[in-house]
DRENVOKE-649398 format. One record per residue (C-alpha): residue in one letter; x, y, z; residue number from 1. Coordinates in nm, 2 decimals, padded with zeros to 4 digits. Example, Ala and Ser with C-alpha at 12.3 -4.5 7.8 and 13.67 -1.06 7.14 Angstrom:
 r      x      y      z   k
 A  01.23 -00.45  00.78   1
 S  01.37 -00.11  00.71   2
//
This chain:
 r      x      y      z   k
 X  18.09  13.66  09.00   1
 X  18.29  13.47  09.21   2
 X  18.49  13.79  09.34   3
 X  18.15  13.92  09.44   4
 X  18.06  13.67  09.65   5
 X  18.42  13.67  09.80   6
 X  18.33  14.02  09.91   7
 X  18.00  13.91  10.04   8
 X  18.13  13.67  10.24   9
 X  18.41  13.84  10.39  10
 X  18.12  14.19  10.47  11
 X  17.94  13.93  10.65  12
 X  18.23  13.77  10.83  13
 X  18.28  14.08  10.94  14
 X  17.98  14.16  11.09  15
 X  18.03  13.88  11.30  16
 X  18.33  14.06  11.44  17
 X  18.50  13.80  11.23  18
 X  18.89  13.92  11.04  19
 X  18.90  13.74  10.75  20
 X  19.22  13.71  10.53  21
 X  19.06  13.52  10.26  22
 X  18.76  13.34  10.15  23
 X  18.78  13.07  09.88  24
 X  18.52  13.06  09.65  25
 X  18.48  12.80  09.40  26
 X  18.27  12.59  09.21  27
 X  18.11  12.30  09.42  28
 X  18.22  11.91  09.25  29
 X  17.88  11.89  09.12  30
 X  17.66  12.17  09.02  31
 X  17.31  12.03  09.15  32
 X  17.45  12.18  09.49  33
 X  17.49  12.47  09.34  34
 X  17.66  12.76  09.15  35
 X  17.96  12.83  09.37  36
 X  18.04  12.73  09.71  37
 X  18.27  12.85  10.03  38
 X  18.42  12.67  10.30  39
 X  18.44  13.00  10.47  40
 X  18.24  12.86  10.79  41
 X  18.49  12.59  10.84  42
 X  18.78  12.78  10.77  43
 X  18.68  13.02  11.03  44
 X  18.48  12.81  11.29  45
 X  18.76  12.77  11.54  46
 X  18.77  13.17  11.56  47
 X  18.46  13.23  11.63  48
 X  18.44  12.93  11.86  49
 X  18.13  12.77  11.73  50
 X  18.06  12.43  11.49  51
 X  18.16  12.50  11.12  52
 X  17.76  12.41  11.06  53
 X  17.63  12.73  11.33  54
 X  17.89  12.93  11.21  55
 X  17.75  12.87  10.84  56
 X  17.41  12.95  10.97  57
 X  17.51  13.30  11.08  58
 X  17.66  13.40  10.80  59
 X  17.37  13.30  10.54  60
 X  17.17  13.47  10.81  61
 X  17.42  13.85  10.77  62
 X  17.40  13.76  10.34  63
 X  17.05  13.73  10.37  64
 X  16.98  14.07  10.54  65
 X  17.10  14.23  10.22  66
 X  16.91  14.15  09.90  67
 X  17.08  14.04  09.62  68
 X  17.02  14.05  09.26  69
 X  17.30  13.78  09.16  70
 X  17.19  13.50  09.40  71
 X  16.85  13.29  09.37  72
 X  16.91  13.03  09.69  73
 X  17.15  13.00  09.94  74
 X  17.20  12.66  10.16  75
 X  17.40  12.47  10.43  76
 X  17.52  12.16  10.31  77
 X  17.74  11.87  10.49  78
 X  17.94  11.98  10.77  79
 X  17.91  12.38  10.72  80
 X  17.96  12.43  10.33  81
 X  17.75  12.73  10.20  82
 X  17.63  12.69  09.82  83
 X  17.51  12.95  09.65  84
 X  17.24  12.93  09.33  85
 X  17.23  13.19  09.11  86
 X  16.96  13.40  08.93  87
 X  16.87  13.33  08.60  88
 X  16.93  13.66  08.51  89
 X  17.26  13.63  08.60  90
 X  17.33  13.31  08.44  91
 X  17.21  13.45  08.12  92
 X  17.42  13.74  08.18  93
 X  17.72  13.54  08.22  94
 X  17.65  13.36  07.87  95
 X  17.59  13.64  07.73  96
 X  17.99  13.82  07.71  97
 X  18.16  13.86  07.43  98
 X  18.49  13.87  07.60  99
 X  18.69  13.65  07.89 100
 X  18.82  13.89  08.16 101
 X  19.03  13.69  08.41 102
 X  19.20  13.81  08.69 103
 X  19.46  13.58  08.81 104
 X  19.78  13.62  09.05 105
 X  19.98  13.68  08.65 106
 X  19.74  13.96  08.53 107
 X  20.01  14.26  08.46 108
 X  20.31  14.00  08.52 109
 X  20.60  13.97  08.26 110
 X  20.70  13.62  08.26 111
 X  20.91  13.42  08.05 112
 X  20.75  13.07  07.89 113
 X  21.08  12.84  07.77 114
 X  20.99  12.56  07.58 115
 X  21.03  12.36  07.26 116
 X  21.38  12.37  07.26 117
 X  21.56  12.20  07.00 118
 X  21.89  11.97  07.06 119
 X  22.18  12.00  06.75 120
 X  22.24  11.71  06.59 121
 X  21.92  11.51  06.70 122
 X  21.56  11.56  06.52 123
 X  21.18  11.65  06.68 124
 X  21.10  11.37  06.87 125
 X  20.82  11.28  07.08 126
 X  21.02  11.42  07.40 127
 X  20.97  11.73  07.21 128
 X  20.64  11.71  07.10 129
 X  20.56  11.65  07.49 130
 X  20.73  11.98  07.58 131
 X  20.58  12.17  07.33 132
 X  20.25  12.03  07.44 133
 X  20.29  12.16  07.81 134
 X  20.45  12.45  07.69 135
 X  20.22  12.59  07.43 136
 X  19.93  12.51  07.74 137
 X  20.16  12.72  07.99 138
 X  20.25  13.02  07.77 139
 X  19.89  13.06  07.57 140
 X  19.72  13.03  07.97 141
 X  19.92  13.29  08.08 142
 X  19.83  13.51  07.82 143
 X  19.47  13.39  07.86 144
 X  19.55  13.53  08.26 145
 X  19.61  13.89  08.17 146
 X  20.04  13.83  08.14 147
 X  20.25  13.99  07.91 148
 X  20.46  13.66  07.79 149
 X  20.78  13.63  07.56 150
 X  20.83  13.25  07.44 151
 X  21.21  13.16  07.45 152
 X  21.39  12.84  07.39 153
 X  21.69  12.71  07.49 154
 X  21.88  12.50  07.22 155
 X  22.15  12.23  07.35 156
 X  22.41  12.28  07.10 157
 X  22.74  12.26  07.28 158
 X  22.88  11.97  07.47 159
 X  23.10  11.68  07.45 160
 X  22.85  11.47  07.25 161
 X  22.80  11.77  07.01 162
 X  23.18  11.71  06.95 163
 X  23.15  11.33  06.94 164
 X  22.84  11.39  06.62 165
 X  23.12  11.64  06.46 166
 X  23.40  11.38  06.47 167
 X  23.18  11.13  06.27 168
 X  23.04  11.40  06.04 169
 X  23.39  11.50  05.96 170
 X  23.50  11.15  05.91 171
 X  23.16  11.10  05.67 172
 X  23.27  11.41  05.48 173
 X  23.11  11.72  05.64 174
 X  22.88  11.92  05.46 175
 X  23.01  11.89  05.13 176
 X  22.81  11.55  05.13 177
 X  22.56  11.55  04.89 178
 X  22.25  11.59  05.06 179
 X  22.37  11.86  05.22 180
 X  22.37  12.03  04.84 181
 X  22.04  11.96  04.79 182
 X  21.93  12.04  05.09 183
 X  22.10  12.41  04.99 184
 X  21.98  12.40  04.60 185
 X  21.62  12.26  04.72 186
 X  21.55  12.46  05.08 187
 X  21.27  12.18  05.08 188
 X  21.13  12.03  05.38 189
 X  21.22  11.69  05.24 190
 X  21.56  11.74  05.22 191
 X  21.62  11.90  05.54 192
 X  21.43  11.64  05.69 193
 X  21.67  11.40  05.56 194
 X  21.98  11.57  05.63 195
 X  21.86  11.63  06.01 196
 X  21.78  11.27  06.05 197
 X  22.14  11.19  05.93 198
 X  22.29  11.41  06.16 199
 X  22.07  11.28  06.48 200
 X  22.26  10.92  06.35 201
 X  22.59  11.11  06.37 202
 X  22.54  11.19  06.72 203
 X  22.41  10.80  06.83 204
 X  22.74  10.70  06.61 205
 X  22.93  10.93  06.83 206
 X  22.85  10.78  07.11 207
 X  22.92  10.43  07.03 208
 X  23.23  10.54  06.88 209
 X  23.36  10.67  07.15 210
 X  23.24  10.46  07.44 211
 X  23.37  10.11  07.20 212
 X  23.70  10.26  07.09 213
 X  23.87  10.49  07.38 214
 X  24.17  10.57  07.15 215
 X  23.89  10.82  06.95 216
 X  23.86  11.02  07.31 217
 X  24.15  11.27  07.23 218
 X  24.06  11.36  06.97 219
 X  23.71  11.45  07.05 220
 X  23.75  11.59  07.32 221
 X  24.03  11.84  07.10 222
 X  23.69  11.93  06.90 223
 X  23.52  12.04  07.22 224
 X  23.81  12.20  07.39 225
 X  23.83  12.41  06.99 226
 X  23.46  12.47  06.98 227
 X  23.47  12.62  07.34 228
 X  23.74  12.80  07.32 229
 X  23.65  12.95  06.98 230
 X  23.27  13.02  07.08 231
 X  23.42  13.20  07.41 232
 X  23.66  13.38  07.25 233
 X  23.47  13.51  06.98 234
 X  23.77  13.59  06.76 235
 X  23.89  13.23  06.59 236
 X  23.62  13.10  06.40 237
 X  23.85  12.90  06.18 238
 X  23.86  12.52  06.26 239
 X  23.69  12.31  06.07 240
 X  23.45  12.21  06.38 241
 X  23.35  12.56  06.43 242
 X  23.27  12.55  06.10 243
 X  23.03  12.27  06.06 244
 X  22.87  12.35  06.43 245
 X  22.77  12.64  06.27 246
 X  22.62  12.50  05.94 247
 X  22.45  12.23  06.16 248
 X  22.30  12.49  06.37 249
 X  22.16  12.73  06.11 250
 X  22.02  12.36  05.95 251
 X  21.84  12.23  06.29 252
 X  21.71  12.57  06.33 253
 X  21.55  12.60  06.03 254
 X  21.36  12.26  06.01 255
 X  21.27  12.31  06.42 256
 X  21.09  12.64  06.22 257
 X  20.89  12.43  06.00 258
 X  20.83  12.15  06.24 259
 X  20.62  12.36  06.48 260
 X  20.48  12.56  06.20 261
 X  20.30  12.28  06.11 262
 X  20.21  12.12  06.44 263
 X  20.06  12.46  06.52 264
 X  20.32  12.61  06.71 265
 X  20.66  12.85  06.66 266
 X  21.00  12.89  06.78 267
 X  21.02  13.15  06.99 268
 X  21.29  13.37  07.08 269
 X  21.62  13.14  07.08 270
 X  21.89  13.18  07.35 271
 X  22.17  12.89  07.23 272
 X  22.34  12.71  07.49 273
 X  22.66  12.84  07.36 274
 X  22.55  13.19  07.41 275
 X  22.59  13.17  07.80 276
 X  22.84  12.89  07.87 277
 X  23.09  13.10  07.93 278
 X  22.92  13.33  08.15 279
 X  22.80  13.00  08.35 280
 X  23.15  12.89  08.41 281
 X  23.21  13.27  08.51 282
 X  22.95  13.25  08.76 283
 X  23.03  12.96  08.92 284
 X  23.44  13.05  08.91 285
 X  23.36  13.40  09.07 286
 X  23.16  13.21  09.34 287
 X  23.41  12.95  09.44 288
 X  23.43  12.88  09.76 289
 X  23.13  13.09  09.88 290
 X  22.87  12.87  09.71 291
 X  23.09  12.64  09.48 292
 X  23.37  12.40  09.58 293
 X  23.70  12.30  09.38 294
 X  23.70  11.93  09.40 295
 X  23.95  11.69  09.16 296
 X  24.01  11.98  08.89 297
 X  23.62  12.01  08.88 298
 X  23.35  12.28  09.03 299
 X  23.13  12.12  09.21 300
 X  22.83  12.24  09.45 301
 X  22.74  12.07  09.73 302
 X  22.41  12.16  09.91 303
 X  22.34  12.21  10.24 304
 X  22.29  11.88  10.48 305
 X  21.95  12.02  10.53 306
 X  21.88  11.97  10.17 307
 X  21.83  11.56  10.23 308
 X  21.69  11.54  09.89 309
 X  21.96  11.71  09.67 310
 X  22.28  11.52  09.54 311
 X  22.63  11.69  09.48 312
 X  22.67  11.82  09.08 313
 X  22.96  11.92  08.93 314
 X  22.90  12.28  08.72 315
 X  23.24  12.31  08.56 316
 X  23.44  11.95  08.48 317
 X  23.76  11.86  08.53 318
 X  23.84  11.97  08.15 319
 X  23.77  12.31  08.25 320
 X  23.41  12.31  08.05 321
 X  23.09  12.45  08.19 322
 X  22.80  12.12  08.23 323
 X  22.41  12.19  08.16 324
 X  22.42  12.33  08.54 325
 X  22.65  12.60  08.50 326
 X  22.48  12.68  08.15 327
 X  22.15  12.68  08.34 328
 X  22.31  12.95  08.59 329
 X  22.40  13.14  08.24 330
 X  22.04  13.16  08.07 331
 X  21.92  13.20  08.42 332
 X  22.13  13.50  08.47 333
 X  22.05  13.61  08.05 334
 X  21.69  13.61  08.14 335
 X  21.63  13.83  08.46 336
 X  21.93  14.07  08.30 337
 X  21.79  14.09  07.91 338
 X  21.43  14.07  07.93 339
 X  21.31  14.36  08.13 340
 X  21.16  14.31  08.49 341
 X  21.08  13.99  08.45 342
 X  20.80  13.86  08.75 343
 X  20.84  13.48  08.61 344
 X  21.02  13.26  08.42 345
 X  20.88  12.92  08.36 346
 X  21.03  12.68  08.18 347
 X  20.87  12.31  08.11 348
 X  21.17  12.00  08.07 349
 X  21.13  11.67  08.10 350
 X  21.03  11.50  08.46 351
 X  21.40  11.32  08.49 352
 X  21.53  11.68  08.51 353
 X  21.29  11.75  08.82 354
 X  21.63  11.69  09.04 355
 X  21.88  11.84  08.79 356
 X  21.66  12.21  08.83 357
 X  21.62  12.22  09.27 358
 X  22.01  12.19  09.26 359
 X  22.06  12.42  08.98 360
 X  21.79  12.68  09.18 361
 X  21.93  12.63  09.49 362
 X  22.28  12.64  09.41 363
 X  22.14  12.98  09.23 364
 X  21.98  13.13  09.56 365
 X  22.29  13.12  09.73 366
 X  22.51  13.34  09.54 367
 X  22.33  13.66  09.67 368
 X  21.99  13.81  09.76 369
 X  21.93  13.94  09.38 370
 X  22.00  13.59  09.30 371
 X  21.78  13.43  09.55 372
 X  21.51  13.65  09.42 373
 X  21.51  13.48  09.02 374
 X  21.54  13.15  09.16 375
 X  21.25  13.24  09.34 376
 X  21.10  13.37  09.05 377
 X  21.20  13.05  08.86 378
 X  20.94  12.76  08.80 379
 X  21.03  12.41  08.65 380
 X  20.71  12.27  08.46 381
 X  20.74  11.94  08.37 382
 X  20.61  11.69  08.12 383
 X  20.61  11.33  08.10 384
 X  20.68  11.05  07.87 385
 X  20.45  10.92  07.60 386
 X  20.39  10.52  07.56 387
 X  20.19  10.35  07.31 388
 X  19.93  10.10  07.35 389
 X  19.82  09.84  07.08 390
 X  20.06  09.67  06.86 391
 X  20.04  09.86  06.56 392
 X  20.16  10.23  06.73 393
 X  20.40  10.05  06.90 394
 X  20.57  09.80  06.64 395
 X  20.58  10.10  06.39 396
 X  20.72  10.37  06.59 397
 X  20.94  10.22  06.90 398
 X  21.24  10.34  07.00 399
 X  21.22  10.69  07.09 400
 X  21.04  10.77  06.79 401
 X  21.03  11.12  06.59 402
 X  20.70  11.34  06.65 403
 X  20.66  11.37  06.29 404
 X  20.60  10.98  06.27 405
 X  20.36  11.01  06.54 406
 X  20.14  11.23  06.41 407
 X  20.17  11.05  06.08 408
 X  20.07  10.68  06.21 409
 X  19.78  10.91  06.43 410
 X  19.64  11.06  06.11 411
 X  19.64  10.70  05.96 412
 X  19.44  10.61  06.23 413
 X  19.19  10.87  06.16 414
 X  19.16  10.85  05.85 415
 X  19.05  10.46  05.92 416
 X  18.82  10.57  06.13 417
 X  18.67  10.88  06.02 418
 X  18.58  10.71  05.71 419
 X  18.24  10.79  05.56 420
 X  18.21  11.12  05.84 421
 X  18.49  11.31  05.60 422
 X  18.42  11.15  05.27 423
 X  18.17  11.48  05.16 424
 X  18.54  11.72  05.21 425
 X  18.80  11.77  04.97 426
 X  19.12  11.60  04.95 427
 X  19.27  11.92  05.08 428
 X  19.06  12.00  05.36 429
 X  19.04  11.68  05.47 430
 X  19.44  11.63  05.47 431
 X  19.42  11.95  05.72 432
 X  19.15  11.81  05.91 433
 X  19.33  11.50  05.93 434
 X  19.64  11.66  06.06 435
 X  19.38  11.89  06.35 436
 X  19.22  11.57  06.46 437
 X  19.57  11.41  06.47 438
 X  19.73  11.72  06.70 439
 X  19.39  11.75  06.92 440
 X  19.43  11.32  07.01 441
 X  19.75  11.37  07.11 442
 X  19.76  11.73  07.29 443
 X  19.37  11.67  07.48 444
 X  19.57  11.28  07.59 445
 X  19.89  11.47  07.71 446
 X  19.68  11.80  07.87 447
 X  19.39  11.58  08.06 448
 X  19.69  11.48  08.34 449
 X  19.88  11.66  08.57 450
 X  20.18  11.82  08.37 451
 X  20.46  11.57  08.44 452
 X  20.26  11.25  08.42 453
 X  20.35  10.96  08.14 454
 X  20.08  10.92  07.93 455
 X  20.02  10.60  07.77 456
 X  19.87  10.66  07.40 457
 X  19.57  10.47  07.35 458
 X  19.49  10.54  06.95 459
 X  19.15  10.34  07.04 460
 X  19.00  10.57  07.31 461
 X  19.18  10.89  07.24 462
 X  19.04  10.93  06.86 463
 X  18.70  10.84  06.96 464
 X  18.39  11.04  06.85 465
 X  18.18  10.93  07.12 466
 X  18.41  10.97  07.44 467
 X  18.61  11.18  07.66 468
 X  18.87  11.28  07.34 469
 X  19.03  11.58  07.09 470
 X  18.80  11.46  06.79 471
 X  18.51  11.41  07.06 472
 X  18.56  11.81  07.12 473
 X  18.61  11.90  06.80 474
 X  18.32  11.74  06.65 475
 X  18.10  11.88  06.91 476
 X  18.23  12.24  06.79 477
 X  18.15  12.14  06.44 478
 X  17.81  12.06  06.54 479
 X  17.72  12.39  06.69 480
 X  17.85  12.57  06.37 481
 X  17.65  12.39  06.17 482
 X  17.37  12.44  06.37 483
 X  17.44  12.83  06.40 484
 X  17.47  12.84  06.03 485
 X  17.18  12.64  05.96 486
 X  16.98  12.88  06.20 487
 X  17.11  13.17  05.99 488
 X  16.99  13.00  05.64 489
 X  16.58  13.00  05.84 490
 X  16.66  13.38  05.95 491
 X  16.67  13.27  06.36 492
 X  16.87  13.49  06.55 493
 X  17.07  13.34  06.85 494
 X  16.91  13.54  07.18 495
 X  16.87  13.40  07.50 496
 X  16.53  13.40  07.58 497
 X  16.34  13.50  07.96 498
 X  16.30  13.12  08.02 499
 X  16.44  12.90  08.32 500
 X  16.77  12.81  08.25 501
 X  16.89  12.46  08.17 502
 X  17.15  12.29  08.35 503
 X  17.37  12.31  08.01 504
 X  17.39  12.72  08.06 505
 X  17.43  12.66  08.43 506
 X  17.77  12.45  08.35 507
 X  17.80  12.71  08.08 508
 X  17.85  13.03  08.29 509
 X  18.10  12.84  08.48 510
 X  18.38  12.89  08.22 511
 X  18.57  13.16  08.35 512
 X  18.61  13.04  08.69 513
 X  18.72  12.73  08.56 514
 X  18.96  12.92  08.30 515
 X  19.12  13.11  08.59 516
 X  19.18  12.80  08.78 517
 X  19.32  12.63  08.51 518
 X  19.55  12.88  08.49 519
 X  19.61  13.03  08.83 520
 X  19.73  12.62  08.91 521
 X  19.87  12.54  08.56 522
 X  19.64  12.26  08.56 523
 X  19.52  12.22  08.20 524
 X  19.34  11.90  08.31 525
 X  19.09  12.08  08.48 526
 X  18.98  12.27  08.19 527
 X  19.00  11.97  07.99 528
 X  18.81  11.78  08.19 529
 X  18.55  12.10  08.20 530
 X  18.52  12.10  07.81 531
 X  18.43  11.68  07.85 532
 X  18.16  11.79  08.06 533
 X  17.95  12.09  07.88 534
 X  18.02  11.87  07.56 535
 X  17.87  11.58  07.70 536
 X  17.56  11.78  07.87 537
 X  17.54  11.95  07.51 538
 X  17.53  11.61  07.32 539
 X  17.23  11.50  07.58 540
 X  17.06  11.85  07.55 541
 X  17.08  11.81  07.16 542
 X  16.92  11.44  07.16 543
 X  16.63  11.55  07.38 544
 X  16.55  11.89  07.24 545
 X  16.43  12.03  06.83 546
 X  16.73  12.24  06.82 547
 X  16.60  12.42  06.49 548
 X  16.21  12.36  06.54 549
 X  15.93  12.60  06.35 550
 X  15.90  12.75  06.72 551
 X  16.11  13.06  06.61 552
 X  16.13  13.20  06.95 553
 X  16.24  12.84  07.16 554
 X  16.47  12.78  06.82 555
 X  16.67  13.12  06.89 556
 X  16.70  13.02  07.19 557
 X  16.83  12.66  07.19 558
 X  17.07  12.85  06.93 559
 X  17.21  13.07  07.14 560
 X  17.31  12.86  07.43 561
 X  17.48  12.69  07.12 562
 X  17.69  12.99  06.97 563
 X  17.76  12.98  07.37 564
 X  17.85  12.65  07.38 565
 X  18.10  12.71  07.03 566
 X  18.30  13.02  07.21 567
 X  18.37  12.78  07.54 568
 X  18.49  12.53  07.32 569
 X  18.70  12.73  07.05 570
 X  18.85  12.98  07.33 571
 X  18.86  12.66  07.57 572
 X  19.10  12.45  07.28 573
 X  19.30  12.74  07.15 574
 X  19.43  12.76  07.54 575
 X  19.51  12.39  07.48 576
 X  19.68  12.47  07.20 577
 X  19.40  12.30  06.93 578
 X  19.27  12.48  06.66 579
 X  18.87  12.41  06.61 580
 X  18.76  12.35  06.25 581
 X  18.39  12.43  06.16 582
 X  18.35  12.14  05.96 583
 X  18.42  11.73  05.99 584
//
């Protein structure tokens, strides 16, 4: 609809004698001004050298000379906006597909979503949950927008403190440990579990190994300089390093798997750091001095005096291995050359890496036109950190805590305050609805912000059934199937019915519009915030109104702006990445 009026309003600019490039259409900030609304009069006042307000007057003048099916009322508000009401007719229409059909700048695109990426040696936590979060928004709203997506991820497994985790594992005993053997003889959850948290304190000993006791240093850094080398070369394979790197990664791999299968989510197709360090460190030695500079032993890039707001990095270091930047340049580089014609690659880090990315992409546009064109093409998304507020989240889980328990001190929250609303459900479907209401609080308080904003947990507002939450949503959604199969028991059909619309349907036919916005911006918060709305309207329409009365007619209805109502939320959630159970 909101194409249609585009076109409308540019005919009519143009019978003005009026060239219009584009007209913005969109849905007015509250919807008793309207259905949609332009700014077109403003944005073209100057040219046609009258006040934004006569300018709006002349054009609903030219839309009104042509009748129109699709529009019921048509008026001038504030300084020249022109709202637009539309039909019932059309309203019901609009409620009445079975099918989204968006058009956004990514329909036909192939783009790249990277996220979820899993660090060796170090277990899911919450920084991880947070990217998958953003990143299972990004790539399901790109599909949503008509783009052919591939999910990758990016693994850190190769570095210095990789080397510093192996030393201590080595001196623990390696992998003949025993819970590595049951890990093997098991293949439980459990046990990985338990050998992956072991290895993420391998990696913090590392650290404080080698920072307290310098003497260590040679020695790891002998590790890194064998795992490098060997990994590079492709042909040694035989230290004992190499060996547990590659036992440790097969293991991390494996439990990332199950993680996200049970948060919802998957691995998608995995490009190791270790696949493209050597071709980083090939791209920045085969650009040195044109874009890279030789500096103590070390590769460094220094940007452009222009560029006030980048810093100098180093890509290669002084012992002659590639750092995260020139491993960027390599995936970078893997991407545009392995995955087709790529359009877009996004790819969703953490908001401290915002500066790490602009030099990595800039550095990256200056090695030649083909590369200026993927950094173009490249898009950092970022997510921010999650706080907890009230003393029990926070005293149990501190630190930087694991997702797992997270979403295991959430789902003891819920299952304090659900109470008597899932007592009627089975043990086992209310352990899974536990874990959906869980996953819903934590994605609808990360998704309701700007991607890259912290988020400070409240467990006391964001598990609410009454407000702005996940389990508000998804108890609304079980509502309307209950409702719907209720109806069905009494043989009432859900059909919309030649009666004035409601304000409900009005909000109702607005989803698509909202959807491609959502998308087109990468703004999940606006479709969250959407979903609040029709949910709240909904909840006020159902304690005024006899949704199942023994008025047959008004019943089917009331029914179908609810089956209505059940498709904007489930199709709404799954693009947030929550999965909408029929009953709570």
């Amino acid at each position: 609809m909101s194409e249609k009026l585009g076109i409308v309003v540019r005919e009519a600019l143009g019978a003005l004698g009026i060239e219009a490039s584009e007209v913005v259409i969109e849905r007015p900030a509250d919807i008793a001004h309207g259905d949609y609304s332009t700014n077109a009069a403003l944005a073209y006042a100057k040219v046609a050298g009258v006040s934004p307000r006569e300018l709006a007057g002349k054009l609903v003048e030219k839309i009104l000379e042509t009748p129109s099916e699709e529009v019921k009322e048509i008026e001038i508000a504030g300084p020249g906006f022109i709202n637009f009401r539309l039909t019932d007719e059309i309203i019901r229409k609009e409620n009445s597909k079975e099918e989204i059909s968006l058009k956004t700048s990514y329909s036909g695109k192939n783009i790249l979503v990277e996220h979820s990426s899993p660090n060796l040696f170090k277990p899911f936590h919450i920084g991880h949950l947070m990217n998958n979060i953003v990143g299972e928004f990004t790539a399901r709203a790109m599909q949503v927008g008509g783009a052919q997506v591939t999910t990758v991820a990016f693994p850190s497994d190769i570095s210095l403190g990789i080397a510093k985790a192996i030393y201590v594992l080595q001196k623990d005993g390696g992998t003949s440990q025993q819970m590595f053997n049951d890990t093997i003889a098991s293949g439980s959850f459990e046990d990985k579990t338990k050998v992956v948290n072991y290895l993420g304190e391998c990696y913090t000993r590392g650290v404080t190994l080698a920072k307290e006791n310098p003497e260590f240093e040679s020695e790891i850094k002998e590790i890194a300089k064998n795992l490098y080398n060997e990994i590079e070369s492709g042909e040694l394979h035989n230290s004992v390093g190499y060996e547990l790197w590659r036992k440790v990664q097969l293991i991390n791999t494996e439990y990332f798997d199950t993680v996200l299968e049970s948060i919802g989510s998957k691995l998608g197709k995995v490009i190791f750091e270790s696949e493209v360090a050597k071709n980083g460190k090939e791209i920045v030695l085969e650009n040195t001095p044109n874009v890279f500079t030789q500096s103590e032993g070390a590769y460094v890039y220094v940007p452009s005096e222009e560029r006030k707001d980048l810093n100098t990095l180093v890509f290669v270091n002084s012992d002659g291995h590639p750092t995260y930047e020139a491993k960027d340049l390599g995936l970078i580089e893997k991407k545009f050359r392995e995955y087709g014609e790529i359009d877009y690659s996004l790819f969703i880090t953490d908001n401290e890496q915002t500066h790490h990315f602009k030099v990595v992409l800039d550095a990256a546009g200056k090695i030649s036109e083909e590369w200026k064109s993927r950094a173009d093409r490249s898009i950092h998304i970022p997510h921010g950190r999650m706080l907890f507020k009230g003393q029990k989240m926070s005293s149990r889980l501190g630190g930087v805590p694991l997702a797992l328990d997270v979403i295991g001190v959430v789902e003891e929250e819920v299952r304090e305050r659900a109470g008597e609303k899932i007592a009627h459900l089975s043990d086992e479907e209310k352990k899974k609805l536990e874990r959906e209401i869980a996953l819903s609080a934590l994605r609808i308080a990360v998704l309701r912000s700007k991607p890259g904003m912290n988020i400070n947990f409240d467990p006391e507002s964001s598990l609410s059934f009454e407000g702005d939450s996940g389990p508000y949503l998804l108890y609304t959604h079980a509502r309307c199937s209950s409702l719907i199969e209720k109806g069905r028991k009494r043989g009432y059909n859900a059909k919309f019915k030649d009666v004035p619309v409601t304000l409900l349907e009005r909000e109702l036919a607005h989803f698509e519009i909202v959807l491609a916005d959502a998308v087109e911006n990468i703004a999940p918060q606006k479709l969250v915030t959407y979903l609040f709305e029709v949910a709240q309207l909904f909840n006020s329409f159902y304690a005024e109104n006899h949704i199942l009365g023994e008025d047959k007619e008004t019943s089917e209805h009331y029914l179908a702006i609810v089956k209505r109502l059940k498709e904007v939320l489930s199709q709404g959630l799954w693009v947030l990445g929550i999965s909408a159970p029929d009953k709570m």
